[in-house]
C-alpha positions as CSV (number, residue, x, y, z in Angstrom):
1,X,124.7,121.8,101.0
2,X,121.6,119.6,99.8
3,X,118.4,120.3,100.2
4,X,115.0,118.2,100.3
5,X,111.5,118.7,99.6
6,X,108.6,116.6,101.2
7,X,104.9,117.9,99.6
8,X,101.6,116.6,101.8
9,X,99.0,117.1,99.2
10,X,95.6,116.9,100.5
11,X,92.1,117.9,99.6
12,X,92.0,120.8,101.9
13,X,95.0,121.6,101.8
14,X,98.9,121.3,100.6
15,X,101.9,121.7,103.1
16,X,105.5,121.8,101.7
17,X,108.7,121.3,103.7
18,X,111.9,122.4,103.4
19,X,114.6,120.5,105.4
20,X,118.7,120.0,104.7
21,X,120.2,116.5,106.2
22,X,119.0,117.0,109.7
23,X,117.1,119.9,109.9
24,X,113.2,120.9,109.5
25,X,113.9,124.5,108.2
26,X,110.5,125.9,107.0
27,X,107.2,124.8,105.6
28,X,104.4,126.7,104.0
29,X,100.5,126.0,103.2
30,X,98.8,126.4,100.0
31,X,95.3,125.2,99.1
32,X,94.3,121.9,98.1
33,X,96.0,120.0,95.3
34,X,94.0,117.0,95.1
35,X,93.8,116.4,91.1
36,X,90.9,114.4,91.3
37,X,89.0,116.7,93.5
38,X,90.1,120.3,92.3
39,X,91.2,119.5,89.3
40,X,94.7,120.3,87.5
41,X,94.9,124.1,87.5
42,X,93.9,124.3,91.1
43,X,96.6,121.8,91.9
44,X,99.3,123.5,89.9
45,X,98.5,126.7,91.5
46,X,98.6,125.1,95.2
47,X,101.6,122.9,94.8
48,X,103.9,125.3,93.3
49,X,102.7,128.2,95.9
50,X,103.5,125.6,98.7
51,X,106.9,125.5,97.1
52,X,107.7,129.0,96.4
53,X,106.4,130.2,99.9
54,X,108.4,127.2,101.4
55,X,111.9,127.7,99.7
56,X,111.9,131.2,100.1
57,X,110.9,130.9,103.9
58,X,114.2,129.2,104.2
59,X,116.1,131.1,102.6
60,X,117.2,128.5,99.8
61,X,117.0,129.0,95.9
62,X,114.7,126.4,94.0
63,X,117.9,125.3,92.2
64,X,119.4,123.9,95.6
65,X,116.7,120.7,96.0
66,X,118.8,117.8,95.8
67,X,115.3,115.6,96.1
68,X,111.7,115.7,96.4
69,X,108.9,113.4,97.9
70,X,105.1,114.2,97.1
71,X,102.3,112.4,99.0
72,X,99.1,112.9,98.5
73,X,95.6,110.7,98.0
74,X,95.6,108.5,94.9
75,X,98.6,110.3,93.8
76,X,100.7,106.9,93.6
77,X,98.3,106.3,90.5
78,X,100.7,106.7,87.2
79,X,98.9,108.8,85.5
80,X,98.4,111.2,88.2
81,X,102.2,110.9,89.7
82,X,103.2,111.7,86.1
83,X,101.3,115.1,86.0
84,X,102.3,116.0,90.1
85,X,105.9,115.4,88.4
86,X,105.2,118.1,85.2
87,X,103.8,120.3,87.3
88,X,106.6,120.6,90.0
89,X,109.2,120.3,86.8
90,X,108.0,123.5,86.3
91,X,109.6,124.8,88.7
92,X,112.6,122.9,90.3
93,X,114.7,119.9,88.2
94,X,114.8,117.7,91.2
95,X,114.4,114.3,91.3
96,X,111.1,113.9,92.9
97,X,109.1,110.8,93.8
98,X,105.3,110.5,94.1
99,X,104.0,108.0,96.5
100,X,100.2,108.0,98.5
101,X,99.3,109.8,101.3
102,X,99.2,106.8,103.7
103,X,102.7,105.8,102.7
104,X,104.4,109.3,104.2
105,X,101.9,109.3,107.0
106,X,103.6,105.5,107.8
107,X,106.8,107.3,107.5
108,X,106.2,109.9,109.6
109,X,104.6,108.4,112.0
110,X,107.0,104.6,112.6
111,X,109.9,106.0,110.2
112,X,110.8,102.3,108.9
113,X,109.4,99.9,111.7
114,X,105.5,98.4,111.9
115,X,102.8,100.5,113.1
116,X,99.1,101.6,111.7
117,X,98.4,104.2,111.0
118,X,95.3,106.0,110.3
119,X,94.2,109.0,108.0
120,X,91.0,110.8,108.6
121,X,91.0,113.9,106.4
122,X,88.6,114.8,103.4
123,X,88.5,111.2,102.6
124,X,90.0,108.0,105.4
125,X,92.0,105.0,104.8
126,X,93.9,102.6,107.4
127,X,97.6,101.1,106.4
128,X,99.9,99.1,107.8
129,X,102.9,97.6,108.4
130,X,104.3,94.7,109.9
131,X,107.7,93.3,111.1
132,X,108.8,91.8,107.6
133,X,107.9,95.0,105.6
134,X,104.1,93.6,104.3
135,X,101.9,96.4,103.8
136,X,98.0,96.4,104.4
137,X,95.1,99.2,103.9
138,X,91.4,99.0,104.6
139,X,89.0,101.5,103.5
140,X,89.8,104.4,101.5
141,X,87.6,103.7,98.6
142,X,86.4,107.3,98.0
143,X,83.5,109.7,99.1
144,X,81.0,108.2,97.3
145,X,80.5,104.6,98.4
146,X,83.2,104.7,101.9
147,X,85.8,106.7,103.5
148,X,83.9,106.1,106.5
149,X,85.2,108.7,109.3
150,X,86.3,111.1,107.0
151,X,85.2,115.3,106.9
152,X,83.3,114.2,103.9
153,X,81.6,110.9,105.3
154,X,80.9,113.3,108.9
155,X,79.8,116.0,107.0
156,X,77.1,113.6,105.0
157,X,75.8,111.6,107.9
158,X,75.5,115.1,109.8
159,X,73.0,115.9,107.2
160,X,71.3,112.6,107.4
161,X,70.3,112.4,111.0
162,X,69.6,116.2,111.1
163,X,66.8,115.2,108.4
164,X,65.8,112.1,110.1
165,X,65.5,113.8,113.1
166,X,62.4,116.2,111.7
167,X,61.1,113.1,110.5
168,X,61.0,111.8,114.0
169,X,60.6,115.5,115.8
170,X,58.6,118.7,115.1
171,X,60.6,120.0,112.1
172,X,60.6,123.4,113.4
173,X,62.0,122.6,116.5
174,X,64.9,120.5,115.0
175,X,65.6,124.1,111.9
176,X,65.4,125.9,114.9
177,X,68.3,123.9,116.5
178,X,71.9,125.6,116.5
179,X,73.2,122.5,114.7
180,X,70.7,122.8,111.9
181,X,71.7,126.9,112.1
182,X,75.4,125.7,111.9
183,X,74.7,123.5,109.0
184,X,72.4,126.0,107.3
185,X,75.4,128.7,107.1
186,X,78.2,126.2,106.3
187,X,76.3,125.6,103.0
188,X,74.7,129.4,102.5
189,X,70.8,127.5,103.0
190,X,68.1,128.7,104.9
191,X,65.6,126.0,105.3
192,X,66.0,121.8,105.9
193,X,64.5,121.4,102.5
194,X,67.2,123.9,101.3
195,X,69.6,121.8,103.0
196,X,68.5,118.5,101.5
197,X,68.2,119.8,97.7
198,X,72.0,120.3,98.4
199,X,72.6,117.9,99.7
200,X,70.9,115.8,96.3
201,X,72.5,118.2,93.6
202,X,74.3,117.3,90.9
203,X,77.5,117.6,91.1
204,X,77.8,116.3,94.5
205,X,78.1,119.3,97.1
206,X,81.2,119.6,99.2
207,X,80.2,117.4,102.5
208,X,83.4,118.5,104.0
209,X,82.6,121.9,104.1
210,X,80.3,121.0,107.1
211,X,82.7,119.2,109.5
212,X,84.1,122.4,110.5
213,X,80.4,123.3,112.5
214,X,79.9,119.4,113.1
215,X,83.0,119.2,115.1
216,X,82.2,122.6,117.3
217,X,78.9,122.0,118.2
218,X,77.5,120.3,121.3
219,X,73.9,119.1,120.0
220,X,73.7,115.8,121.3
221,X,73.5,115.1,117.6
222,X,76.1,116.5,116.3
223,X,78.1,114.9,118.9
224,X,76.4,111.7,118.3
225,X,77.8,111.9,114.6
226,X,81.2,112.2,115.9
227,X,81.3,109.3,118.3
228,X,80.2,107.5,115.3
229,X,82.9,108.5,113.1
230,X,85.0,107.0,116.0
231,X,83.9,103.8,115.8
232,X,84.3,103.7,112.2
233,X,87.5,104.4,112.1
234,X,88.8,102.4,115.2
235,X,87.0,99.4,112.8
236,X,89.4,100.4,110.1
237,X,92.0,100.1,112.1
238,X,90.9,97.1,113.1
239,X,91.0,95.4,110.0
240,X,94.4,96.4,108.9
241,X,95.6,95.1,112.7
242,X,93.8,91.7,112.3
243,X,95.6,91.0,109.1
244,X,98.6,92.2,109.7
245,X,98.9,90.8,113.3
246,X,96.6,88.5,113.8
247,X,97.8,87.3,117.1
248,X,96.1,89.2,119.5
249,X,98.9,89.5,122.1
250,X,100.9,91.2,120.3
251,X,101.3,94.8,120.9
252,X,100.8,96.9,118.0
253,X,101.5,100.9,117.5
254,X,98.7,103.1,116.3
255,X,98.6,106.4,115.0
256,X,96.3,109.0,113.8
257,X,96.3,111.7,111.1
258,X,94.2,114.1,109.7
259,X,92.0,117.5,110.0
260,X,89.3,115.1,112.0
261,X,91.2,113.5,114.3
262,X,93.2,117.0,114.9
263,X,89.9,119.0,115.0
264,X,87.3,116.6,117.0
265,X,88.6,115.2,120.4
266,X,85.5,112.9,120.8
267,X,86.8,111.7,117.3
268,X,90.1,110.8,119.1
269,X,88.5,109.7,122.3
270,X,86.3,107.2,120.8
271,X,88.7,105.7,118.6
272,X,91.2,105.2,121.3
273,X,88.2,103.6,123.5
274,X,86.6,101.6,121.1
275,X,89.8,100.5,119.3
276,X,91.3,99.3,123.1
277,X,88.0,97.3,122.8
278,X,88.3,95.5,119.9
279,X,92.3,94.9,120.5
280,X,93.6,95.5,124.1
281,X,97.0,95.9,123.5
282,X,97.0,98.3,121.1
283,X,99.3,101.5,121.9
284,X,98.2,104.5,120.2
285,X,99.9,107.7,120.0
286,X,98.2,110.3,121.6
287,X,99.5,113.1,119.0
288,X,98.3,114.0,115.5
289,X,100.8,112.4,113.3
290,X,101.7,115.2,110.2
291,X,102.5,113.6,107.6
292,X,104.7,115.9,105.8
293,X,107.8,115.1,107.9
294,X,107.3,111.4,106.3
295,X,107.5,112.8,103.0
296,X,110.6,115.1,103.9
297,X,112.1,112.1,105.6
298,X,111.8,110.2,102.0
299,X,113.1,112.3,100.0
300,X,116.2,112.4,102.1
301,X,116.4,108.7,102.3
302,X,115.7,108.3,98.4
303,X,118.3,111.0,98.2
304,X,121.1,108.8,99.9
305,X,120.1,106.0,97.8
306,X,120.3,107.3,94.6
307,X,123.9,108.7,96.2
């Protein structure tokens, strides 16, 4: 019997799993295996973990993967496809396909038919499909200059209007706050000038690190943050909807993905509410989309092809 591989690569983390024709049988977590983030060796050690841990959860040999799909962000670039490839030849011979992140979150999410769907993770990005198979994204243009929405972008703008706010407020008052505290021991810091020659170092710190205590806290702050992260990525969505569909009455699917959107229910509720706003008819799926079913659902359907 044939089985097949889909890999969610992320910069947090990497799921693997293992399914025959029909049948989710096991998946496993590494860590991240985001090249561009962690770097090679990191994402050899997390994507052949995932698969090892996966394979032997279901009781399968590596030499019985019939076909693999790998999704992960900017992975569909050549150059880095070409090394996920090397890396996973390493371990099984598989034929194995490596395709982005939002393309096995569309998968997962409308298997073939239109939809939206939107990723908020490390880094954000909105893609679509319509009717006749034309694909759309918006955003997704990396931590630096967008990915508006994402853990990194929440994690940023978290440190912003905590600063702001001591510019505005007693600073005492606002490092004696429990969302400064929360900040101050996501990043090891002790001090708001601590926390902003962090935030200011070369390399860049790890934002991301920091929507863990922005998303469980209820400082009117932090929760101001969130809502705004909302917005932001209901607008995303917006975008890909207005091009794709740009006749208002019809009714599109949305769907979310993502560590935020699984880990921040104002997140969720504010996209929903503002995105309703900017398109009534919108229907978007309450759930947390994972992505990894997409990319096990590929592989079986490249698989069949290729058959």
């Amino acid at each position: 019997m044939p089985y097949y591989l889909g890999i969610d690569g992320g910069g947090t983390k990497t799921t693997c799993a293992v399914g025959d024709e029909t049948h989710l049988l096991a998946t496993a977590t590494a860590g991240p295996s985001n090249i561009v983030r962690v770097g090679e060796a990191q994402a050899r050690e997390s994507l052949q973990q995932s698969v090892r841990q996966a394979c032997s959860a279901a009781g399968i040999a590596l030499a019985q993967v019939a076909h693999t799909c790998v999704g992960g962000s900017g992975a569909a670039r050549a150059e880095l496809a070409a090394v996920v490839r090397d890396i996973l030849a390493e371990l099984i011979s598989t034929p194995t396909d490596v395709v982005g992140d939002m393309q096995i979150a569309l998968e997962a999410a409308f298997d073939e038919g239109p939809g939206v769907i939107v990723i908020a993770g490390t880094g954000s990005i909105g893609y679509g499909r319509d009717r006749q198979g034309k694909t759309v994204r918006a955003g997704g243009w990396g931590f630096a200059i967008g990915d508006e929405g994402s853990a990194h972008w929440l994690g940023r703008t978290a440190v912003s209007a905590l600063l702001r706010a001591s510019d505005r407020e007693p600073a005492e008052n606002v490092a004696a706050s429990a969302f400064a505290k929360d900040l101050f021991k996501a990043w090891g810091v002790g001090s708001l000038s601590d926390l902003a020659r962090a935030a200011n170092s070369i390399p860049p710190p790890d934002f991301s690190a920091l929507f863990p205590a922005v998303a469980a806290n209820s400082d009117e702050l932090a929760r101001h943050v969130l809502r705004s992260g909302g917005r932001e990525l209901a607008e995303i969505a917006a975008v890909v909807m207005r091009r794709l569909f740009p006749d208002e009455g019809t009714v599109v699917p949305v769907a979310m993905t993502g560590g935020v959107f699984r880990h921040a229910a104002i997140v969720r509720e504010v996209f929903y509410n503002e995105l309703r706003r900017l398109r009534p008819r919108v229907e978007v799926n309450p759930n947390v989309i994972d992505p990894v079913e997409g990319a096990l659902r590929a592989a079986r359907r490249a698989a069949a092809r290729r058959d």
